[in-house]
N, C-alpha and C positions, 0 to 999 in steps of 0.2 A: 569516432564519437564514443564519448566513455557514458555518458548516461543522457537522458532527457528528462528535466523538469518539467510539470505544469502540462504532460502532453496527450489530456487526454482529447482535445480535439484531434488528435490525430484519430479517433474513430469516426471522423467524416469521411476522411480518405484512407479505403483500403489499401491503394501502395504502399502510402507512408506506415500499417500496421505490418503488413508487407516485409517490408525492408527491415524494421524492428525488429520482427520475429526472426528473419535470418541472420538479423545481424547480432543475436541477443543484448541487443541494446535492451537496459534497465531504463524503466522510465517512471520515475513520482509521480506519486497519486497525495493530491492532500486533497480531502473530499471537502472538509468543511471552507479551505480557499476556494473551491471550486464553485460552490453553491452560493446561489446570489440570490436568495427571494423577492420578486420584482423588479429583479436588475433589465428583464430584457428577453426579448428567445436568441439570444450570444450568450446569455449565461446558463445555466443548470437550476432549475427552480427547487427539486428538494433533491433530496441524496437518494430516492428511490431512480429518480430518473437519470442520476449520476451514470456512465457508459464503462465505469470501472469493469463491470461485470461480463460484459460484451468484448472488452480488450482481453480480460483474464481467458475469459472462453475462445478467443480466438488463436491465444498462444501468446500474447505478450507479458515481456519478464516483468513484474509491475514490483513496487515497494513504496509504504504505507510512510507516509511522512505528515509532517503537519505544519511546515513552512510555518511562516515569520507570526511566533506568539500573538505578537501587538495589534498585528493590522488584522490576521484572520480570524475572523469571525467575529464572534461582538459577544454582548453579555447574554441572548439568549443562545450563543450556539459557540460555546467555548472550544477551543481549537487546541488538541494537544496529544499527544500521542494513546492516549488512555480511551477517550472521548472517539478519535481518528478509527482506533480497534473496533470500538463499539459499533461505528456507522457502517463499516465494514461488515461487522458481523449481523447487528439488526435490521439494516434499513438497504445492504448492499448484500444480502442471506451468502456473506461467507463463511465457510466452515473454519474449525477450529485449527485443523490442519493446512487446510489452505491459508489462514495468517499465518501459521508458522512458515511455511512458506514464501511468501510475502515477505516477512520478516527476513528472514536466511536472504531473501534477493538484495535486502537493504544491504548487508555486511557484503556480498558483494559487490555493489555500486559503491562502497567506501571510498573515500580518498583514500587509505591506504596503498600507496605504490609498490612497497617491498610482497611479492607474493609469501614470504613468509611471517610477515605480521598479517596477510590477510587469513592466511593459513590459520593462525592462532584463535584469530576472530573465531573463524568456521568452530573450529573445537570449543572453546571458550561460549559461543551460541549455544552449538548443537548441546553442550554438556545440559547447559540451564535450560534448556527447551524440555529434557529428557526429564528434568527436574519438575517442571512445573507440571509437564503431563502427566508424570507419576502421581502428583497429590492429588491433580484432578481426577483421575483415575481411582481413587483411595476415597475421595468425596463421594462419588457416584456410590462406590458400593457402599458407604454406609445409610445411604438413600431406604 
């Protein structure tokens, strides 16, 4: 199994987080698909109550996606990689490190097949990762 979509009911069943963890199977997270206000108790009512946080802490490889523009979300909860960060970081209290992280799992779960274009990815990330936390870094101190 190279990744799992869509799989955060798998924090109903600790086996299946289980098997994940050792199998470092990557598994998508789009939170704003996830969240269905009034859908139901089958759905996730807000993004606080999302399980994302619970998978991360327990050990599973997880990456930030935002699935199919059109259909997710709607006009009050716009669905997109920017937005996906945000929920993450405001309303799912992940750190800034830990998305990069996140992020780095994404470029591993890649369709890329050739290990040396996945390779590239890695460096090609990690460069711009180094990049951005540098200026963020550069911000604060002028705070």
């Amino acid at each position: 199994m190279n990744r799992i979509g869509h799989g955060w009911c798998m924090s109903k069943d600790i086996d299946v987080m289980k098997r994940c963890i050792e199998k470092k199977v990557p598994v998508e997270i789009c939170l704003t698909s996830n969240v269905k206000p009034g859908a139901g108790k089958e759905w996730i009512e807000t993004y606080e109550q999302h399980p994302v946080r619970q998978m991360y802490d327990a050990g599973v490889k997880l990456c930030i996606n935002s699935d199919n523009l059109l259909i997710s979300g709607g006009a009050d909860r716009e669905a997109n990689p920017t937005t996906e960060i945000e929920h993450f970081m405001n309303e799912c209290q992940f750190s800034l490190l830990e998305i990069c992280e996140l992020l780095r799992n994404g470029v591993d779960a890649s369709f890329y097949h050739k290990e040396e274009e996945r390779m590239n990815m890695h460096s090609i990330f990690d460069q711009e990762i180094q990049n951005i936390l540098s200026e963020h870094q550069r911000s604060f101190e002028k705070l």
